[in-house]
Z-matrix of the N, CA and C atoms (Angstrom, degrees):
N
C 1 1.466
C 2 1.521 1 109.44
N 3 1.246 2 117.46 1 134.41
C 4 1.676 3 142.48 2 169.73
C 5 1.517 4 94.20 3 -42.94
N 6 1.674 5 122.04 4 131.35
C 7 1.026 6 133.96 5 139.28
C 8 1.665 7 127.05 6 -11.58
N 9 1.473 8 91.21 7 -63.64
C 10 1.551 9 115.06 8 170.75
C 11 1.376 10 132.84 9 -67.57
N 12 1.248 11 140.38 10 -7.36
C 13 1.058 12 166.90 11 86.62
C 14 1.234 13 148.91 12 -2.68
N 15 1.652 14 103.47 13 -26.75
C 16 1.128 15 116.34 14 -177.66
C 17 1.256 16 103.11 15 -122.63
N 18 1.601 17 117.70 16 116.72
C 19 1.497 18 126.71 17 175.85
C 20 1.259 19 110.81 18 -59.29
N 21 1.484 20 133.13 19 -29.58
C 22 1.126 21 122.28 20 -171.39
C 23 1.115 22 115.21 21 -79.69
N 24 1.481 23 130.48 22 2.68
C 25 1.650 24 124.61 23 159.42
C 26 1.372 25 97.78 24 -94.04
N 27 1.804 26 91.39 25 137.01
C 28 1.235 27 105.51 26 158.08
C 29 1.451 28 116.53 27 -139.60
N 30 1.105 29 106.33 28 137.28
C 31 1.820 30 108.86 29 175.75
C 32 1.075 31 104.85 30 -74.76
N 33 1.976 32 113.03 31 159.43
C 34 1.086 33 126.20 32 -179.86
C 35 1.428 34 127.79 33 -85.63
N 36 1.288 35 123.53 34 137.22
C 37 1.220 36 126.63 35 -151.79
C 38 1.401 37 106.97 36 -96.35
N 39 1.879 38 132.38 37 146.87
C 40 1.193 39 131.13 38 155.04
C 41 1.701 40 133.87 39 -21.71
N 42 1.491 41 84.01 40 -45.06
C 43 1.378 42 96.92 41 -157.72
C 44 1.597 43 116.45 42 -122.57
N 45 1.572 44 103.48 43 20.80
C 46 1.496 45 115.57 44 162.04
C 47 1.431 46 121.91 45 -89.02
N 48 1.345 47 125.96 46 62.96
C 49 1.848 48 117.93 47 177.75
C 50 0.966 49 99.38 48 -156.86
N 51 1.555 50 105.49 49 178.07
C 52 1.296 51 137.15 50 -167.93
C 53 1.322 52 91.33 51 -154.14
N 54 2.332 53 86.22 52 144.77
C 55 1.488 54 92.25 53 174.35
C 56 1.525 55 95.11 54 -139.60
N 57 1.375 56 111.31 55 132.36
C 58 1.696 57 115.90 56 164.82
C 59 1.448 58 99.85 57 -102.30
N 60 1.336 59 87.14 58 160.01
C 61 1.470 60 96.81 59 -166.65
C 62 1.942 61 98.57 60 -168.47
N 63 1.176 62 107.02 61 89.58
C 64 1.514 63 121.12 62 -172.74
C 65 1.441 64 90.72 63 42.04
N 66 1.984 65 120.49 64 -164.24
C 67 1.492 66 117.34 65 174.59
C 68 1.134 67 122.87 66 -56.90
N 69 1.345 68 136.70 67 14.43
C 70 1.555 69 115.78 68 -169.47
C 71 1.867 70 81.96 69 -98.93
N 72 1.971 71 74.35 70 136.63
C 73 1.546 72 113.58 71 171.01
C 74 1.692 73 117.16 72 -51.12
N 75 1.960 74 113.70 73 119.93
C 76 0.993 75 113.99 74 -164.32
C 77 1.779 76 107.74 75 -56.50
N 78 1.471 77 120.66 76 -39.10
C 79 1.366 78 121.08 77 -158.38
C 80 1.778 79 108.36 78 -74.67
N 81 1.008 80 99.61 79 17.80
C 82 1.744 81 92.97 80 -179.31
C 83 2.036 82 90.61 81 -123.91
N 84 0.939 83 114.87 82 7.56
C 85 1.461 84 112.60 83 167.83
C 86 1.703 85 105.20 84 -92.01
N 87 1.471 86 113.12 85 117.96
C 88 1.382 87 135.70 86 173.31
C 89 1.299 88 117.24 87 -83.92
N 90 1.020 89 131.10 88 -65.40
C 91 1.663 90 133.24 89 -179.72
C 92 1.298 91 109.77 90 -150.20
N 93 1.457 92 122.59 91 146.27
C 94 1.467 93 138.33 92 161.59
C 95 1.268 94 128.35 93 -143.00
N 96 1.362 95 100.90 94 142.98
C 97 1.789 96 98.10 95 -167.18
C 98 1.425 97 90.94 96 -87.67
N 99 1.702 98 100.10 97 156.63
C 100 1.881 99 121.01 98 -171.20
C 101 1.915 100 98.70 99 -86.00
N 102 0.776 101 103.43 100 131.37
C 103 1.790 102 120.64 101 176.83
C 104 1.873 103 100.50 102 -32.24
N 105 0.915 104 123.46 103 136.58
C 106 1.532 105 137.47 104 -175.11
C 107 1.684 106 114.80 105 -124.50
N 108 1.325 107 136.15 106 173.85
C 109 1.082 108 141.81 107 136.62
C 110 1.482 109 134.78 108 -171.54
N 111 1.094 110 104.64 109 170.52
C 112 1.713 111 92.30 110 -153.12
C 113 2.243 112 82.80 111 -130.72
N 114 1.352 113 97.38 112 143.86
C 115 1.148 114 97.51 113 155.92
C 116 1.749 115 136.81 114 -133.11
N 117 1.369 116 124.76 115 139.12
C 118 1.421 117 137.43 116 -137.27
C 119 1.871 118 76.69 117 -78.00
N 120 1.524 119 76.48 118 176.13
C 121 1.564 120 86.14 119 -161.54
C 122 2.101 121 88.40 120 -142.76
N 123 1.728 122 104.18 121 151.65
C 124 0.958 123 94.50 122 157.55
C 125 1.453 124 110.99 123 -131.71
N 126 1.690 125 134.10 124 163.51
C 127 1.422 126 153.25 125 -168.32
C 128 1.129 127 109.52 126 -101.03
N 129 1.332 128 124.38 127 110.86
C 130 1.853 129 111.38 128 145.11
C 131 1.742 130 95.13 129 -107.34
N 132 1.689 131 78.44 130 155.48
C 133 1.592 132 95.60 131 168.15
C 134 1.651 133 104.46 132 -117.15
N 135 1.201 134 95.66 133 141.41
C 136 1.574 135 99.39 134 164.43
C 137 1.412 136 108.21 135 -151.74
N 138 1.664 137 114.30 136 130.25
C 139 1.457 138 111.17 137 -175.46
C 140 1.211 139 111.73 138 83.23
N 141 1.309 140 100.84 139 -132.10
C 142 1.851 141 137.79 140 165.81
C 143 1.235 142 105.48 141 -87.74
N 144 1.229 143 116.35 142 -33.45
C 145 1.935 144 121.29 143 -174.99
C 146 1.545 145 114.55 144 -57.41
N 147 1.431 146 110.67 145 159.92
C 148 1.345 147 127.81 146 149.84
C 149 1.162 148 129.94 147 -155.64
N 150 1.489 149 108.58 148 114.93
C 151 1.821 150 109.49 149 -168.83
C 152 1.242 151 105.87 150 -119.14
N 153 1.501 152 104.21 151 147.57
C 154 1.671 153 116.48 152 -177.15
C 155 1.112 154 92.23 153 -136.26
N 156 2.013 155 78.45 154 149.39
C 157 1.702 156 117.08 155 -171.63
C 158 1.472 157 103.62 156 -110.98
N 159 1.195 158 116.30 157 143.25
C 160 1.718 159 123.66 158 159.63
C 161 1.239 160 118.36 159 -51.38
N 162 1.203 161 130.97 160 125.70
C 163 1.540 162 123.01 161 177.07
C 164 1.528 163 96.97 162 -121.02
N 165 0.855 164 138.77 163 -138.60
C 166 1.573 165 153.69 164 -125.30
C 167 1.618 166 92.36 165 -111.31
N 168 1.234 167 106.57 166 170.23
C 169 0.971 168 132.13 167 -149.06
C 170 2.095 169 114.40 168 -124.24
N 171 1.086 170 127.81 169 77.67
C 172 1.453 171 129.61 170 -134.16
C 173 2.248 172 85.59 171 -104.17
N 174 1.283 173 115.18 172 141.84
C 175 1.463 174 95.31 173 168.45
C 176 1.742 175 90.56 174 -127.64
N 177 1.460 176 98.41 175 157.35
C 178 1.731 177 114.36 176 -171.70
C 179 1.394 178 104.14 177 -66.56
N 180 1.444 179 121.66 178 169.58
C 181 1.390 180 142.47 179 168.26
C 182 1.859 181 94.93 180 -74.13
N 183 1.191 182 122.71 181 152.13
C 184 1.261 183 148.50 182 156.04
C 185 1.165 184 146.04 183 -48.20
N 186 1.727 185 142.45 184 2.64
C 187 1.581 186 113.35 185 -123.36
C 188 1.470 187 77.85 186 -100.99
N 189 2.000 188 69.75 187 158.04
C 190 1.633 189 113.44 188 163.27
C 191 1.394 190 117.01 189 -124.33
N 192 1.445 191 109.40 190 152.23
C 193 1.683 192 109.71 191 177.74
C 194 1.859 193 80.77 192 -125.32
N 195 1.531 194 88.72 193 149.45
C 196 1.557 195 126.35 194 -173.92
C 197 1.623 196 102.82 195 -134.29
N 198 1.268 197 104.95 196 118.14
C 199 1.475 198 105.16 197 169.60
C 200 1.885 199 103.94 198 -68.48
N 201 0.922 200 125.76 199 171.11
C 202 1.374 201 146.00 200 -147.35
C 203 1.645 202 105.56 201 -130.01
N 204 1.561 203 134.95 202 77.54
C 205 2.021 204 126.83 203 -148.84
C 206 1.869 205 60.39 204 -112.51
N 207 1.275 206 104.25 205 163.50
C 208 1.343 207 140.64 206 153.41
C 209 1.933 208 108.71 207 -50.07
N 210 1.600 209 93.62 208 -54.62
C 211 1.389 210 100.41 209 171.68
C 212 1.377 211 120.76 210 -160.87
N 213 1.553 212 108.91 211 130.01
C 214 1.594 213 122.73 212 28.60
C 215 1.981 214 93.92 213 -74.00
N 216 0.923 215 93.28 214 -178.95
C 217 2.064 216 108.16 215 179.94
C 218 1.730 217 105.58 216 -103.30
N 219 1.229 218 118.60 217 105.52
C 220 1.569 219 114.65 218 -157.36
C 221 1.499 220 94.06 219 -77.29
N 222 1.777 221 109.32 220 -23.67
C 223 1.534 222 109.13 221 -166.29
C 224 1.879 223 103.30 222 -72.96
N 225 1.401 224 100.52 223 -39.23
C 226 1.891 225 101.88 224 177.36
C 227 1.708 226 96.88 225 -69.58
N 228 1.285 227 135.03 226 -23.52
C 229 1.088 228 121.64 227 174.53
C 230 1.529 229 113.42 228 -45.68
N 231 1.482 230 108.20 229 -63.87
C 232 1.609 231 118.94 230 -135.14
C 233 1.964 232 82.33 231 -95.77
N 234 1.056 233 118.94 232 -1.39
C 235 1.592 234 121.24 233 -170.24
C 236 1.899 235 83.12 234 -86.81
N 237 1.563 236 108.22 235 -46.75
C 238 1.353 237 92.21 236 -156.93
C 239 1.729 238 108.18 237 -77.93
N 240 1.514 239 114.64 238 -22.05
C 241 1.139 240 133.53 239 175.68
C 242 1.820 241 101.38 240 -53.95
N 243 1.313 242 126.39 241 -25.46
C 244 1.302 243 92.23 242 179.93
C 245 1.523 244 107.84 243 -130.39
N 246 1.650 245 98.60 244 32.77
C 247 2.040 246 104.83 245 175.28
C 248 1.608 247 78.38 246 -96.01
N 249 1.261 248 116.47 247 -44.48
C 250 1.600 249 117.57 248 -160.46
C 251 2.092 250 107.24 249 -68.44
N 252 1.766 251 107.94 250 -15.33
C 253 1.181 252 94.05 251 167.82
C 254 1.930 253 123.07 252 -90.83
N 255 1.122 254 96.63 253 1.29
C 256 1.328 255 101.49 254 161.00
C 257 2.158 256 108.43 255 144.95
N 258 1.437 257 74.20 256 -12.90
C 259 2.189 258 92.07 257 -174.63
C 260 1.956 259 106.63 258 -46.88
N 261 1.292 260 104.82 259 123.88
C 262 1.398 261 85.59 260 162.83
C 263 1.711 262 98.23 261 -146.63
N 264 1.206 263 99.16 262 120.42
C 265 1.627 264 112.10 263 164.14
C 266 1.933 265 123.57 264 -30.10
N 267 0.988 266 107.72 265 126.51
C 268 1.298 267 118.33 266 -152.90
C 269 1.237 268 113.19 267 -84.33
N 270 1.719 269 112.44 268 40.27
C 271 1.510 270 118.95 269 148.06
C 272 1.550 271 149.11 270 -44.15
N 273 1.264 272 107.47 271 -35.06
C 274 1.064 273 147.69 272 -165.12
C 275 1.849 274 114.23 273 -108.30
N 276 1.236 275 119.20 274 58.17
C 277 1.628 276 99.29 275 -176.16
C 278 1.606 277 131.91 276 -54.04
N 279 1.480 278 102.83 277 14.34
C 280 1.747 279 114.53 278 -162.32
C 281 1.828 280 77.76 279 -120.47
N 282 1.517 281 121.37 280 -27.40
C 283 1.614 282 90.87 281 159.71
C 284 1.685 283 135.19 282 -71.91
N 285 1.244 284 108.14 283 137.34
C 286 1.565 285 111.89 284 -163.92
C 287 0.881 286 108.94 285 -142.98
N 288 1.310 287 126.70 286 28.83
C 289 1.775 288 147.23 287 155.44
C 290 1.684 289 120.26 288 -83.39
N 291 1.567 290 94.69 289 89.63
C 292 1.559 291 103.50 290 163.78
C 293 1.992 292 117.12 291 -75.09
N 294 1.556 293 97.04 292 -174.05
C 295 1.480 294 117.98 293 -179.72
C 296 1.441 295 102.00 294 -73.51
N 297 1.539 296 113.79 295 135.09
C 298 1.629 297 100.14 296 177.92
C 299 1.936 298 90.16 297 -128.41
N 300 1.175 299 108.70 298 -179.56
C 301 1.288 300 113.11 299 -163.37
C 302 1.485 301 97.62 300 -96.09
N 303 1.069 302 148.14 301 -26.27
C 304 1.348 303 156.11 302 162.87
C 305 1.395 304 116.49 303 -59.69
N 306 1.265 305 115.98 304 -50.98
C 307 1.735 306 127.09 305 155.68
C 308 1.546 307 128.56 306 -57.66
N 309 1.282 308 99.46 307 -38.49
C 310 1.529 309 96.48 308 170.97
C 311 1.632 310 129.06 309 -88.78
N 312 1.474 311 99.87 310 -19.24
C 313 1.575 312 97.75 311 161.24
C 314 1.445 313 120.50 312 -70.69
N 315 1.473 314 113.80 313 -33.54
C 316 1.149 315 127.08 314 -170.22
C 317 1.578 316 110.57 315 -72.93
N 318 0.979 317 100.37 316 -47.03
C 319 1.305 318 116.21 317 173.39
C 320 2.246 319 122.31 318 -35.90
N 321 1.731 320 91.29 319 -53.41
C 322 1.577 321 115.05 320 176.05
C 323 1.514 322 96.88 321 -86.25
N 324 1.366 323 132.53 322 -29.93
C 325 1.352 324 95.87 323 -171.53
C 326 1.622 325 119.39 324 117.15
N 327 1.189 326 121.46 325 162.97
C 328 1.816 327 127.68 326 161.99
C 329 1.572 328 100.00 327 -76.90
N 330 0.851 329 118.92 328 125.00
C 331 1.907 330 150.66 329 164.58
C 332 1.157 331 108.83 330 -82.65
N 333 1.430 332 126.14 331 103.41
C 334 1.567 333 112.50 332 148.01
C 335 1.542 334 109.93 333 -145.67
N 336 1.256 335 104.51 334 178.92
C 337 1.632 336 107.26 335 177.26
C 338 1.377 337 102.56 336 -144.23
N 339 1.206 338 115.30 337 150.00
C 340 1.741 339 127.41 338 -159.99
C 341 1.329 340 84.67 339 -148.09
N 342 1.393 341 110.58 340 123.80
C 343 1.717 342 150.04 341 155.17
C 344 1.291 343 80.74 342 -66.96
N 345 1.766 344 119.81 343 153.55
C 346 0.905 345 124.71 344 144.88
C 347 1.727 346 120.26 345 -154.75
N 348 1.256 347 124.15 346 163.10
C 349 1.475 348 126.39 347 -159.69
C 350 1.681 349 103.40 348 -76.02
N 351 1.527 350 112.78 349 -173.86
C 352 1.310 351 129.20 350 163.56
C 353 1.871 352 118.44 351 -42.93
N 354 1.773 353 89.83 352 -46.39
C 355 1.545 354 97.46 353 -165.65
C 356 1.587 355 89.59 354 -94.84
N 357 1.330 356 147.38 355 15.72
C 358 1.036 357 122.49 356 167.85
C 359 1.569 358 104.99 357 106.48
N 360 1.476 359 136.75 358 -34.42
C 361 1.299 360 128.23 359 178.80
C 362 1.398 361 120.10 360 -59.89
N 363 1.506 362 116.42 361 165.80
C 364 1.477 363 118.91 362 -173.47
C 365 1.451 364 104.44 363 -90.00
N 366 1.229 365 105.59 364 131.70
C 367 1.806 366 112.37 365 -168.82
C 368 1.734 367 100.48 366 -107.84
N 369 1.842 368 107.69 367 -55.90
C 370 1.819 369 98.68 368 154.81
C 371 1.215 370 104.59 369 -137.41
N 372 1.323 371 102.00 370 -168.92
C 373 1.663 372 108.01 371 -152.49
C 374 1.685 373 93.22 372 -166.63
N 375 1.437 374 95.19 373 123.06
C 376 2.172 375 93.01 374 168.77
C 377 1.956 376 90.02 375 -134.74
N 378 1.587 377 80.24 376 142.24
C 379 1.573 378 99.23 377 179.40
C 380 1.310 379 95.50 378 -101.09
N 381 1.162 380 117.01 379 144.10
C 382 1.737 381 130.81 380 169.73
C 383 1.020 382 108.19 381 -83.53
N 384 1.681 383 140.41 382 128.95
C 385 1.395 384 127.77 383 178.57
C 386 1.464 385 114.16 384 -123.77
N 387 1.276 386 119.53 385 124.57
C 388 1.688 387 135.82 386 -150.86
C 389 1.293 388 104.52 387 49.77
N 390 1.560 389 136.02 388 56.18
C 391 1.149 390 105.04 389 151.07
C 392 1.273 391 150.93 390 -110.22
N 393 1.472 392 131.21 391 -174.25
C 394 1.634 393 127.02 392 -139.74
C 395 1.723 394 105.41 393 -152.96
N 396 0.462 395 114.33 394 149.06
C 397 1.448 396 137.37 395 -164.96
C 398 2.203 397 112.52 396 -83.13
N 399 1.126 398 103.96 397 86.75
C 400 1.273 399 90.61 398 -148.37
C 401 1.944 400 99.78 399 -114.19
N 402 1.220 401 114.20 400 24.69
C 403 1.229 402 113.39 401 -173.45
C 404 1.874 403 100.56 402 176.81
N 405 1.287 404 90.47 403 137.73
C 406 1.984 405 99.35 404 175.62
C 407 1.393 406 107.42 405 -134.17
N 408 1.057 407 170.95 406 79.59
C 409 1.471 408 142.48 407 149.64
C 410 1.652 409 119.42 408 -59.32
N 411 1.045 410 144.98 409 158.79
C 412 1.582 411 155.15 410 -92.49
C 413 1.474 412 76.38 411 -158.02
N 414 1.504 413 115.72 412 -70.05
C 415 1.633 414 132.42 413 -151.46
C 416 1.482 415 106.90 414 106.78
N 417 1.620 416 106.07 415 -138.79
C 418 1.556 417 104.62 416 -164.16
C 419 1.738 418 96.07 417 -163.46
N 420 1.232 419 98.71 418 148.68
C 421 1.660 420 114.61 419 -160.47
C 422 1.939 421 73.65 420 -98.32
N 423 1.358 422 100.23 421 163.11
C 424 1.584 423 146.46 422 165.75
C 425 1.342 424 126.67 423 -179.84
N 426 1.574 425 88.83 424 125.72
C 427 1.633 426 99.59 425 167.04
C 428 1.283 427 121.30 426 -48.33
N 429 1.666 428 109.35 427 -38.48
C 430 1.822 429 114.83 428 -171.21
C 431 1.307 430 95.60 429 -81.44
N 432 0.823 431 127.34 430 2.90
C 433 1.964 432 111.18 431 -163.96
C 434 1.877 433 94.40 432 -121.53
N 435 1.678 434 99.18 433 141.15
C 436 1.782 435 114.07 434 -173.21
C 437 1.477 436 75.28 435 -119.96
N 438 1.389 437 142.85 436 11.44
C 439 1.784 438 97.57 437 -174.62
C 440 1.255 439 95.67 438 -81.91
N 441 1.628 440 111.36 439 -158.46
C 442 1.594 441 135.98 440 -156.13
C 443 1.866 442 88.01 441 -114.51
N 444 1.751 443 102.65 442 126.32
C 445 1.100 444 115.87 443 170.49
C 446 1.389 445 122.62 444 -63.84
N 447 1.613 446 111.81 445 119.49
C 448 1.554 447 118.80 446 -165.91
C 449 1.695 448 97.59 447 -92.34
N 450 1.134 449 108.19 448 169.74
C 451 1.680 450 115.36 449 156.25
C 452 1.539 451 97.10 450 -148.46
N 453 1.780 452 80.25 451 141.12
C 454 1.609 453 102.91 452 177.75
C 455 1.410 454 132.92 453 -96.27
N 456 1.086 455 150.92 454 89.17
C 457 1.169 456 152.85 455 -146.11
C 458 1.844 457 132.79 456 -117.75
N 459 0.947 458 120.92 457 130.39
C 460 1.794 459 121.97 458 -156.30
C 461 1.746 460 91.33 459 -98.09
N 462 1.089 461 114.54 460 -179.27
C 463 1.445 462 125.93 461 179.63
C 464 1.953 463 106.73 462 -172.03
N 465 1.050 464 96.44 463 111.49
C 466 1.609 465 99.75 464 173.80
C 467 1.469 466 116.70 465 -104.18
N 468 1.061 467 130.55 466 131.62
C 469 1.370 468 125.10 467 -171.01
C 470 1.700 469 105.06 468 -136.26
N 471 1.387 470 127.61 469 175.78
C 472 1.325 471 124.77 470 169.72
C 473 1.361 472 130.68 471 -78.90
N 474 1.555 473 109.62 472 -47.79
C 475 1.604 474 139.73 473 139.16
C 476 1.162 475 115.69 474 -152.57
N 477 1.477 476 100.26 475 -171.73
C 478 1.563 477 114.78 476 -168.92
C 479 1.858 478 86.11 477 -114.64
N 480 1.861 479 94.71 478 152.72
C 481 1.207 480 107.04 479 173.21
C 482 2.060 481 100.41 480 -116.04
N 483 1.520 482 112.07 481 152.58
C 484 1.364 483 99.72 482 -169.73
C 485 1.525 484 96.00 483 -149.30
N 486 0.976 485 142.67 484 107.41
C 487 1.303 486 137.35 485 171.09
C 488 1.682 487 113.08 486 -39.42
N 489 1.537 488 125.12 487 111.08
C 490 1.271 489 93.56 488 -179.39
C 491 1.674 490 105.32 489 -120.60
N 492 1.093 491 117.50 490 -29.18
C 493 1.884 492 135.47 491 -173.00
C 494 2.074 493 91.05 492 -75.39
N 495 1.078 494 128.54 493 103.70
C 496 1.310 495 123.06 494 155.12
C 497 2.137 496 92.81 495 76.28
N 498 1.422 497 121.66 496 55.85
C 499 0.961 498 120.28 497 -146.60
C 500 1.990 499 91.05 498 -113.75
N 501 1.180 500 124.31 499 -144.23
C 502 1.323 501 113.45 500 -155.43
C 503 1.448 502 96.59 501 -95.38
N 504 1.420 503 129.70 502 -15.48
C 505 1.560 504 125.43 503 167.35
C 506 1.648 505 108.57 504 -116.13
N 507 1.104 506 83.30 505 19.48
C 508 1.775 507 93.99 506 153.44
C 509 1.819 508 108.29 507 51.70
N 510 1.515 509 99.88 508 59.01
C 511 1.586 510 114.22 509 -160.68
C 512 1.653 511 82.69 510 -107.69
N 513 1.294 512 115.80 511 144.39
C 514 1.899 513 117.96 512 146.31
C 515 1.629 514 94.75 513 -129.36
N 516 2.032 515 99.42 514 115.08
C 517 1.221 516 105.52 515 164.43
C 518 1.600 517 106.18 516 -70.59
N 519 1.005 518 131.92 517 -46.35
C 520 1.762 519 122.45 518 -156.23
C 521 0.803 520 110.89 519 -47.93
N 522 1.873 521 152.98 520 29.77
C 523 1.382 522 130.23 521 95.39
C 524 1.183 523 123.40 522 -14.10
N 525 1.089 524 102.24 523 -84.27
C 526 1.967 525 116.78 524 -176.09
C 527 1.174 526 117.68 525 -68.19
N 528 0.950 527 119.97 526 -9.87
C 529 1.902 528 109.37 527 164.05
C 530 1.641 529 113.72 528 -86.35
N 531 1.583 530 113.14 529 126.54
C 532 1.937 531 103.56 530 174.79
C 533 1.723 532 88.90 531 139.80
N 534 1.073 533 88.04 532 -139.34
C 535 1.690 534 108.08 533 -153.92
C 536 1.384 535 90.57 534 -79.63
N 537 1.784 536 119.02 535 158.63
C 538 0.714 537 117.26 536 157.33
C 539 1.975 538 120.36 537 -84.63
N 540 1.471 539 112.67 538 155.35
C 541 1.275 540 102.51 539 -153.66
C 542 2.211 541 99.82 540 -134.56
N 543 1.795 542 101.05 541 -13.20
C 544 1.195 543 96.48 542 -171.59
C 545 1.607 544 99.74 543 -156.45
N 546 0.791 545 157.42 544 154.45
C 547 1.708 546 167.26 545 97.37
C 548 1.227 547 96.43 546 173.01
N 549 1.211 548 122.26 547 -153.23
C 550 1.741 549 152.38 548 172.63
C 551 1.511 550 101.70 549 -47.70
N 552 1.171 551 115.42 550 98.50
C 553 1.756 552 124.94 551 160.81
C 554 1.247 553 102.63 552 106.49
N 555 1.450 554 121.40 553 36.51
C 556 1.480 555 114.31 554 -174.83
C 557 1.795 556 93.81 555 -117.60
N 558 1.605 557 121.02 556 -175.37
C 559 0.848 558 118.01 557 155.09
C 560 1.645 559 123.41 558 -138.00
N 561 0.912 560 132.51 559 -152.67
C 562 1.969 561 106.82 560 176.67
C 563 1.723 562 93.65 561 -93.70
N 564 0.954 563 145.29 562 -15.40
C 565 1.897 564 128.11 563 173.47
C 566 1.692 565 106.91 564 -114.55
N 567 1.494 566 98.27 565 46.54
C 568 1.480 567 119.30 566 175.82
C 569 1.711 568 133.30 567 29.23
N 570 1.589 569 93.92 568 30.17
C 571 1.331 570 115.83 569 158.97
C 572 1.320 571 123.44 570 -58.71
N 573 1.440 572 147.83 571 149.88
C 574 1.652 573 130.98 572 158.79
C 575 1.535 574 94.83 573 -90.51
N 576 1.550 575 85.98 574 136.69
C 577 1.535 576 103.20 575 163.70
C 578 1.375 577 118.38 576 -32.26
N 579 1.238 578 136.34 577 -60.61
C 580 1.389 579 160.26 578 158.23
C 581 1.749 580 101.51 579 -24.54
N 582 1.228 581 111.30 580 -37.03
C 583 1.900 582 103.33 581 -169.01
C 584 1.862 583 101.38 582 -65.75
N 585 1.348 584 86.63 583 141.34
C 586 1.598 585 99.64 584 165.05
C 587 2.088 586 135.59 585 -75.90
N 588 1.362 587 85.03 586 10.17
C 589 1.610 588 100.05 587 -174.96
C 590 1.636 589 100.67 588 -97.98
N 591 1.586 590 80.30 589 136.41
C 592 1.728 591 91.84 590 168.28
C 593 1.271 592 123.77 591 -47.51
């Protein structure tokens, strides 16, 4: 049966998730981008040639926008989120307590975001691992402007963890990962046309 055809697929929607994120209250979270990564690459030249190698493994920054309620106060939130990662205003010249990496994760909390279905179940899910709070903007006051004060916010983490083999909608990609085996550039013992082997 056709993809299309079958009611019981459904794609995943914009606007099906939830995000915890230490105590701050899920309903004042507005939008967040899904965990990304890019990986560095290295060049040899030889000749006329140029071949690249995989190098390391880099994952994206985070943001979130938080609407801004009176209460709780998202702005006393994220103020206290980074005295509590180690920040202290430079009253004191006998204070000599910087940001440490143990404090500032601790500080924000467990990170995750959960996809979720029609009926409410978790379809995916990425865990944030060590992460820290690495950017706030306030926004910007106007007289002409009635909307609802947002705040903008970064998140750096080490990686994301994601269930994917027998995972929370109970998917196993390793079908589709490997050789190619069928469409455009394949061959019938799942060689690409393109390979240089007999």
């Amino acid at each position: 049966m056709a993809f299309w055809t079958d009611p019981a697929t459904s794609p995943k929607r914009q606007y099906r998730w939830i995000l915890n994120m230490g105590g701050i209250p899920q309903w004042i979270v507005k939008k967040v981008k899904k965990p990304g990564y890019s990986i560095t690459e290295a060049k040899h030249n030889y000749l006329n040639h140029t071949f690249y190698y995989p190098g390391r493994v880099e994952y994206d920054k985070s943001a979130i926008t938080l609407v801004d309620p009176i209460q709780p106060d998202s702005t006393a939130i994220m103020m206290a989120i980074l005295q509590a990662g180690g920040y202290h205003i430079p009253t004191d010249p006998d204070t000599r307590q910087t940001i440490s990496k143990l404090n500032a994760t601790t500080a924000l909390g467990n990170v995750l975001i959960s996809q979720i279905d029609a009926n409410g179940e978790v379809a995916d899910q990425f865990t944030f691992v060590n992460a820290w709070l690495a950017k706030a903007d306030f926004g910007e006051l106007d007289y002409e402007g009635d909307n609802l004060m947002d705040i903008q916010i970064e998140i750096r983490y080490d990686f994301v963890t994601m269930p994917v083999q027998g995972g929370p909608a109970g998917f196993d990609p390793t079908p589709y990962v490997g050789e190619t085996t069928s469409g455009p550039g394949a061959v019938s013992d799942g060689r690409s046309v393109f390979s240089s082997e007999p």
